[in-house]
N, C-alpha and C positions, 0 to 999 in steps of 0.2 A: 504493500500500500504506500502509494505516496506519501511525501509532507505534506504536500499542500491537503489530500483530502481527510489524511490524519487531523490537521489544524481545522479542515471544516468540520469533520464531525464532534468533535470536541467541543470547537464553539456551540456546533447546537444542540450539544449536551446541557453545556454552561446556558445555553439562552434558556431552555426547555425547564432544566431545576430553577433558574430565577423565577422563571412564569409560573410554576409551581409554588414555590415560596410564597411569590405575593397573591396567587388565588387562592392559599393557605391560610394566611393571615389576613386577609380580606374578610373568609368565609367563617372563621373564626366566630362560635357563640360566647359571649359572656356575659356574666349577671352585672347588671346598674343595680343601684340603690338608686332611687329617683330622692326628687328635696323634700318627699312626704312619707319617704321613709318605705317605701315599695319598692321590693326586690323583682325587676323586669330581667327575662332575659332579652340580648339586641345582638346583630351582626354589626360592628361597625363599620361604616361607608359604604354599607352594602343597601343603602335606602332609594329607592327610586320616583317615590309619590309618598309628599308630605301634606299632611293636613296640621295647621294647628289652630286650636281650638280653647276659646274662656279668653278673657281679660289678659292681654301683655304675652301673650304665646307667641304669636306672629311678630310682635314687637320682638323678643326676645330671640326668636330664631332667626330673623333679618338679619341680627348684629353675628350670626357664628355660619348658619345654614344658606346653603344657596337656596336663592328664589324662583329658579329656573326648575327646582325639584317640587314645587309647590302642585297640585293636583286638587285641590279648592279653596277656600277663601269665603269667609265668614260675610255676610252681605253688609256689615260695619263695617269695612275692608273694602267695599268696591263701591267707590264713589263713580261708579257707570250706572248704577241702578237706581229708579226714581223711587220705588217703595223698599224701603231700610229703616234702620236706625239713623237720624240724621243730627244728633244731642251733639255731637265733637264736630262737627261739619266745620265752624268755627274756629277751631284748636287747632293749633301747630302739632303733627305727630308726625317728626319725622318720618317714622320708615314709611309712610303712608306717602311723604313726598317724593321720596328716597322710589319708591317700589312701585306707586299706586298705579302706574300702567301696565306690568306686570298682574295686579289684584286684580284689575279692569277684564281681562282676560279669558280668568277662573271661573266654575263651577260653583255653586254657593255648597256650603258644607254645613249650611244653619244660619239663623238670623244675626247671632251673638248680641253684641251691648250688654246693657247694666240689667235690664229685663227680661234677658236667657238665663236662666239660671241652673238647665240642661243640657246636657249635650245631645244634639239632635242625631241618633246615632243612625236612622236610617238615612238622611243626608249624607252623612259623611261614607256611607259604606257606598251611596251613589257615585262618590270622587272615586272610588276604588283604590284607598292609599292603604301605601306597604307601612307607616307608621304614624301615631299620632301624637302632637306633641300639644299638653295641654296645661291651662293654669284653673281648670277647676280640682278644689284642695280638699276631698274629702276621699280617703282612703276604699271607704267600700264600693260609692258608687262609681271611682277610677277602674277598680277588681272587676267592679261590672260589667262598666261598658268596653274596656279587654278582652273581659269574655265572650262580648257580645257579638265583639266587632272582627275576631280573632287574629289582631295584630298587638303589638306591641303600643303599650300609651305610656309617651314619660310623661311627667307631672312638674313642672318648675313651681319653683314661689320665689318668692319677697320678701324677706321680713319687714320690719319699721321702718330701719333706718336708710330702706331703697338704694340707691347704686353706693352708698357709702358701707352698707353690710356687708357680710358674709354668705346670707342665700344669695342677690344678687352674684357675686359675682360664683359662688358653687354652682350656680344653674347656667353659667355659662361653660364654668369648664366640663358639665354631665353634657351639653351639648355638641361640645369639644371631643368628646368620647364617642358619642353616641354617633357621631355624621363623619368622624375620624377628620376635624378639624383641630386637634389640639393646639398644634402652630398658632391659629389664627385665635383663639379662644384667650392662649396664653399671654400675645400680643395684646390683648384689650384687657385682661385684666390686668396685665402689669401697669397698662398705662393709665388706667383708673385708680392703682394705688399707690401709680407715680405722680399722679394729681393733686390727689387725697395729702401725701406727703408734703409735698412741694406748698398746697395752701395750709398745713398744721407749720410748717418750718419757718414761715414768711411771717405766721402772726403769732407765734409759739411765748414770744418774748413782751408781747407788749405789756406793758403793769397793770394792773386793773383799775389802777385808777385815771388809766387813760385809754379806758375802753369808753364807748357811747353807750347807751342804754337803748335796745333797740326791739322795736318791735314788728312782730311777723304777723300780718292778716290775709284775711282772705282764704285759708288751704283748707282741705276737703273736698268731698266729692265733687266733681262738676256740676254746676248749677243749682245746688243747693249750700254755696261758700257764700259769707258777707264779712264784714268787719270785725266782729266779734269770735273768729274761726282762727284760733292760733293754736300754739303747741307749746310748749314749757321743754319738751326734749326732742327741739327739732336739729334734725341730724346734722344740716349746714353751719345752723351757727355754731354745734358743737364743734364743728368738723375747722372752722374758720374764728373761732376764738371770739364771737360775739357774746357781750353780755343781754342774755335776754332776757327784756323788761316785767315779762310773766313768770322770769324764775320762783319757785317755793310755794307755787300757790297749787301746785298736785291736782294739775292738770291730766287726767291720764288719753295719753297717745293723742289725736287731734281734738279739740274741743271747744266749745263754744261758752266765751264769759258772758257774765251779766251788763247790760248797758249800763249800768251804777259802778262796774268794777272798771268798765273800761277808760268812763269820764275818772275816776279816783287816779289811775295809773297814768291820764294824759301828763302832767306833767313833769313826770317822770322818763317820757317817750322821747329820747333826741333824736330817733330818726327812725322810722315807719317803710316799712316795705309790704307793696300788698303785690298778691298773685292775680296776674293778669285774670286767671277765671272768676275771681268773683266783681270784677268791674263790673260788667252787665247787672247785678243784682244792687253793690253797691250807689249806681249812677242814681234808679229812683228813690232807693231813701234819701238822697241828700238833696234830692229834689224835693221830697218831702217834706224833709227837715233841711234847712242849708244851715244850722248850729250843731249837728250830730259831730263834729270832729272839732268843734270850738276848745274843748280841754284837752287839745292833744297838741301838746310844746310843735312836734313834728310837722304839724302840718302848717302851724301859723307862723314856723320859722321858714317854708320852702325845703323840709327832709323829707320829703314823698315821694317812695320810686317804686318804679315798675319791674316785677321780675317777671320773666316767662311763664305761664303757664305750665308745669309740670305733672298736672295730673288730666289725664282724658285718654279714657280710655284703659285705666290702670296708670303707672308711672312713665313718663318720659324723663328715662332715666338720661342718657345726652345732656338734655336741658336743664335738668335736674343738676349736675355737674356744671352747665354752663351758672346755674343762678348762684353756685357759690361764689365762682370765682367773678360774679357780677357784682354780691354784697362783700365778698373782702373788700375790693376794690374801692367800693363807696364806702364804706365805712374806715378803710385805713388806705385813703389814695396814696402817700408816699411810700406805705411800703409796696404797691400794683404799680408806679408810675409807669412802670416798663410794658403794661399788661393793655390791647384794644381789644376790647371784649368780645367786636364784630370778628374781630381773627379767630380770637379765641375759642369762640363758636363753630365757626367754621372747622377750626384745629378739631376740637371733640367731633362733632357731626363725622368729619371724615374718621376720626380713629373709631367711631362705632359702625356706620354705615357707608363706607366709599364715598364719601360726597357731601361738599360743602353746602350748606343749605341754608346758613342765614338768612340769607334776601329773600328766601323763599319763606319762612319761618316769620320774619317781618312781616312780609305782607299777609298772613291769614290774618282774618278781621278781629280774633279775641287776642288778638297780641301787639293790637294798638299801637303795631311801627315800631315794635321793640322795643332794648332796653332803656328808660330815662328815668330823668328825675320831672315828677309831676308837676305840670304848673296846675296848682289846686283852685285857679279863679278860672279857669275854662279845659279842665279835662272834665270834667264834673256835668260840663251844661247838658 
């Protein structure tokens, strides 16, 4: 036998065991723990038609899963259809920007929004997906509809603290696993904790007695957020060294004070930041009343600013990250000097979804042209 066809069949020995190896390790079953504590088995990267399904599933698989693997799409998702859910229409939600002609496309796999509370599982067995990825959190009726559907369902969550926790980013590396994107899973979460780092490092030192007393309105559910709607242990300003003006009053998780508590604390309030989603709600009470914000230092000194919207739809965590690095900024501009928020936005948008979206994010109508400080004698009218 020659060298030379000595050397070919050799190589297509060497080819044949590679191609071997990786449809090995491809094909490979192993057990997930999903974030609700459910032992799934999954092939990794071996997924061809995804569905996902519940509040921030889609969001959340945008930022690690390709969207081209998508095989339906929740009708809250496909701004092509005239009868949906239309409550976030409004709202900036990236991946929606990011993706939404891709959703436009798809299959409906169920109604979703805040008034599904099921998973529509004959829908979804219509898209005909090889797996389902979902954010409804209840252990049996997930076992369920697994059973029903007989594919694999992982389950993500959130805890409190949203893209500054632990579930967030654990549900991105199970999705990392799951779609054999590790690389890329591992890339966003580094740079959410090289964020995360970067604004604890910036304001780590300031004294506290040259923090501002500052307070958070607005946050809660979409469309049922107003003024009286803050948090005592909200993640940003812990995350950004704000002193916040509702500290000690055992608030638990988002909640709503009394209008006698909130006049009591006005002037103790140096600077006010409300969440672009409760403006719609806040606009007619002040029409109602134009003295409702009269004892609040913040607002009759010109401290009134606008943060993104970060909740619709579940959390828009992106933006969520951008509103930190918007109230560092205002609240201790020397130490941000270096910091355009427009970039900065942009910088996040693309490390979670390929693509810078600001100007896009501006223009939806409940984001009111993005970030500023409020002029309070005509935002209001």
């Amino acid at each position: 036998m020659s060298k030379i066809l000595k050397s070919i069949l050799v190589l297509a020995l060497l080819l044949a065991t590679g191609c071997t190896a990786q449809e090995k390790s491809l094909s490979a079953e192993i057990t997930v723990t999903d974030r609700i504590g459910r032992e799934v088995s999954v092939v990794p990267g071996s997924y061809q038609r995804v569905v996902c399904i519940g509040a921030g599933a889609l969001r959340m698989y945008s930022y690690i899963g390709d969207t081209a693997l998508l095989c339906g799409v929740e009708d809250i998702d496909n701004t092509a259809l005239e009868q949906r859910p239309k409550m976030f229409d409004a709202a900036a939600r990236p991946y929606v920007l990011a993706y939404g002609d891709v959703f436009e496309t798809l299959p409906s796999c169920g109604v979703g929004g805040p008034a599904a509370q099921v998973a529509e599982a004959e829908q979804i067995l219509s898209c005909n997906p090889d797996i389902v990825i979902s954010e409804y959190e209840d252990v049996e009726k997930e076992d369920a509809l697994q059973q029903q559907l007989g594919i694999p369902v992982i389950t993500l969550k959130t805890g409190a603290d949203g893209v500054f926790g632990e579930e967030f980013l654990e549900s991105m590396k199970l999705l990392g696993v799951v779609f054999n994107k590790q690389d890329k899973a591992e890339t966003l979460v580094n740079y959410v904790e090289n964020e995360k780092n970067e604004l604890q490092n910036r304001t780590g030192n300031v004294a506290e007695e040259d923090k501002p007393s500052v307070y958070i309105s607005g946050l809660g559910n979409w469309g049922t957020t107003n003024h009286l709607m803050t948090a005592e242990k909200y993640a940003t300003f812990e995350t950004v060294n704000v002193k916040n003006v509702v500290s000690g009053l055992g608030i638990k998780g988002i909640g709503e004070i009394e209008e006698e508590k909130f006049v009591a604390l006005g002037e103790n309030m140096d600077m006010m930041f409300i969440d672009a989603a409760a403006i719609k709600n806040i606009i007619p009470l002040y029409n109602e009343d134009p003295s409702l914000f009269d004892s609040c230092k913040a607002w009759n000194n010109g401290e009134v600013y606008l943060q993104m919207a970060y909740n619709a739809y579940y959390t828009n965590y992106e933006i969520a990250l951008a509103n930190a690095w918007f109230i560092a900024k205002t609240v201790y501009p020397d130490l941000f000097a270096d910091i355009d928020i427009d970039e900065k936005l942009n910088e996040i948008t693309k490390a979670f979804l390929g693509k810078e979206l600001a100007a896009e994010i501006y223009m939806c109508p409940a984001s009111y042209g993005g970030y500023q400080k409020i002029d309070t004698k005509e935002f209001f009218r």
